[in-house]
C-alpha positions as CSV (number, residue, x, y, z in Angstrom):
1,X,97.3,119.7,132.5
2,X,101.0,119.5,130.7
3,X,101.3,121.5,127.1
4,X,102.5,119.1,124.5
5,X,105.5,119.9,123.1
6,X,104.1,120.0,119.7
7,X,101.0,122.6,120.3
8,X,101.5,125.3,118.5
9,X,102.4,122.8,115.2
10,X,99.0,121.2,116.0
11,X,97.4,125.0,116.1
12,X,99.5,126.0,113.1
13,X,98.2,122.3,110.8
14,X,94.8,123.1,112.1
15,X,95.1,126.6,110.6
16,X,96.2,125.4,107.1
17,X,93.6,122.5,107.1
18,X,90.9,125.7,108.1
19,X,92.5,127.3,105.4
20,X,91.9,125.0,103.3
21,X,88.6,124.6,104.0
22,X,87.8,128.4,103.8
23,X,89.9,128.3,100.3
24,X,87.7,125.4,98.8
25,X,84.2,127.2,99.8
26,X,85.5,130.5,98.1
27,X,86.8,128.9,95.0
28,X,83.6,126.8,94.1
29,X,81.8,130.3,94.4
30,X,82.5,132.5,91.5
31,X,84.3,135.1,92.9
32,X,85.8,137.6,90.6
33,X,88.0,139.3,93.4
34,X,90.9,138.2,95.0
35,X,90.9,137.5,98.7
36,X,92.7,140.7,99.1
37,X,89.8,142.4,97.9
38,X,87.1,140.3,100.0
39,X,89.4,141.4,102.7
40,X,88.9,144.9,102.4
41,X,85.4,144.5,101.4
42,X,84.9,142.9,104.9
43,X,86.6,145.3,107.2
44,X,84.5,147.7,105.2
45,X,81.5,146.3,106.3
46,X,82.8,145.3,109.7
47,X,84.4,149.3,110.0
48,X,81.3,151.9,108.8
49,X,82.5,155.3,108.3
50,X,85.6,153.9,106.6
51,X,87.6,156.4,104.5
52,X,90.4,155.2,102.7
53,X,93.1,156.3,105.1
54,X,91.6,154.3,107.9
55,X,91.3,150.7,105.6
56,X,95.1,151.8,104.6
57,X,95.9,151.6,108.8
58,X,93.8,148.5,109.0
59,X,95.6,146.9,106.0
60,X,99.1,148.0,107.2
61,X,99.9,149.4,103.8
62,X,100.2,152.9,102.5
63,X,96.9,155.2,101.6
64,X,97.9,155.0,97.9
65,X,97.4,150.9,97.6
66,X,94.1,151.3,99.8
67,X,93.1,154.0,96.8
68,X,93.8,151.6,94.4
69,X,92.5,148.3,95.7
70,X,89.3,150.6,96.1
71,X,89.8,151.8,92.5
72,X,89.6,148.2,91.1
73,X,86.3,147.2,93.9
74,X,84.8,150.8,92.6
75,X,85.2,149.3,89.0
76,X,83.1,146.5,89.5
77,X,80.5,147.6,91.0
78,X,81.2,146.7,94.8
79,X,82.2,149.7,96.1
80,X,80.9,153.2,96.1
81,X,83.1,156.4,97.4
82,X,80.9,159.3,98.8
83,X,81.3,162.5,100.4
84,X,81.0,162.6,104.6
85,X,77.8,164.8,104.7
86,X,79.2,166.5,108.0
87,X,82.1,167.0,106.2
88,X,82.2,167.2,102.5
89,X,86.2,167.0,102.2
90,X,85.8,163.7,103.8
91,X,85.2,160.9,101.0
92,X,83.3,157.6,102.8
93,X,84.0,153.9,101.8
94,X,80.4,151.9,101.1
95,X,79.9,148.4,99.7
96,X,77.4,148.2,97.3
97,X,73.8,145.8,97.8
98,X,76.2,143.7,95.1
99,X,79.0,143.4,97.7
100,X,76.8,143.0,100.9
101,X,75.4,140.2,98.6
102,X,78.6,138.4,98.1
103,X,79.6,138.6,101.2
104,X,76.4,137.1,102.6
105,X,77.1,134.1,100.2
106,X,80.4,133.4,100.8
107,X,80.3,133.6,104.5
108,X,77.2,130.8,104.7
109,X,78.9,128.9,102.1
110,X,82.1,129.0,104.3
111,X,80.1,128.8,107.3
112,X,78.5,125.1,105.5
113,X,82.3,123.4,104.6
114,X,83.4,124.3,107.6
115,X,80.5,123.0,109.5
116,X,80.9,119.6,107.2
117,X,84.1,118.9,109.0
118,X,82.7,119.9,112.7
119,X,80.3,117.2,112.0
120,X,82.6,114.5,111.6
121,X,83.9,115.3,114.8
122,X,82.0,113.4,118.1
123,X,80.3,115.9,120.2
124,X,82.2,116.4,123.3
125,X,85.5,117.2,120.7
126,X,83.5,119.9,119.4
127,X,82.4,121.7,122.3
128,X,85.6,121.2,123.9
129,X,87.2,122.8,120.4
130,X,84.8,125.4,121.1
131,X,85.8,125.7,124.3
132,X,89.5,125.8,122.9
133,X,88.9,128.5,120.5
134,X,87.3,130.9,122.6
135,X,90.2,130.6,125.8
136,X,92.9,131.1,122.3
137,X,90.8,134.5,121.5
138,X,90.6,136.1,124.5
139,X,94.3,135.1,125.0
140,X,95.1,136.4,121.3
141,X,93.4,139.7,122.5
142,X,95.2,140.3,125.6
143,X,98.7,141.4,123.9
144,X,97.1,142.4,120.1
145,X,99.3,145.0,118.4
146,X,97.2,148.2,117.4
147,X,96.2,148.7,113.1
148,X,98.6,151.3,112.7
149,X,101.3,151.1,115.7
150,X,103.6,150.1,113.6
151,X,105.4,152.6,111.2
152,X,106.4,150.2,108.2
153,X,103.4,149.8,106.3
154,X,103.3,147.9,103.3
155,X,101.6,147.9,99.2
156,X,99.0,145.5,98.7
């Protein structure tokens, strides 16, 4: 089967209409942090034994914008810093019950729109896009830059 000459714009309007769809579930829920902020909340949970140099490599930023974006999620209750009991000089990252609870929400309410659109697709579309998405993954995955490879980080 011949690639269209306009795939990757198809993948890249498909992106911004998911987006947008991601977007609209978030903003109906009241959300009091940015999506910078759910960001770091969620590689938190998806990265236990965080410490803020680690979500600074995973951000690609420098340790003293992690600290700070932690600062702000610390201030509202949706983030707790505590010391590594093998090693008290080591200071963990933990979302709160608060931010698990967020999290939760805003995943099945994303998880709902973007279902809502899947289901105005036929059938065979969707399992072929499902199909689609997995083969674009594992492709993705093959030639993935490493969190931290790259010495230019950045300030959230």
């Amino acid at each position: 089967m011949e690639r269209p000459p306009n795939l990757a714009a198809a993948i890249d309007a498909a992106a911004e209409a998911l987006i947008g769809v991601l977007d609209s579930a978030t903003s109906r829920h009241t959300v009091s942090v940015s999506p910078t902020q759910l960001r770091v909340l969620s590689l938190i949970m998806a990265h236990p034994q965080t410490n803020v140099n680690r979500l600074a490599e995973l951000l690609d930023v420098v340790p003293s914008s992690a600290s700070r974006l932690c600062d702000r999620l610390e201030a509202v209750g949706l983030l707790r810093r505590v010391a590594d009991p093998r090693d008290r000089r080591e200071v963990r990252l933990l979302p709160t019950a608060a931010a698990e609870t967020l999290l939760r929400e805003l995943t099945e309410r994303r998880h709902r729109a973007v279902q809502a659109v899947l289901d105005r697709m036929p059938n065979r579309m969707q399992h072929e896009l499902l199909l689609a998405l997995v083969a674009f993954g594992q492709a993705a995955s093959m030639n993935a830059p490493q969190a931290g490879s790259d010495s230019t980080a950045r300030t959230a």
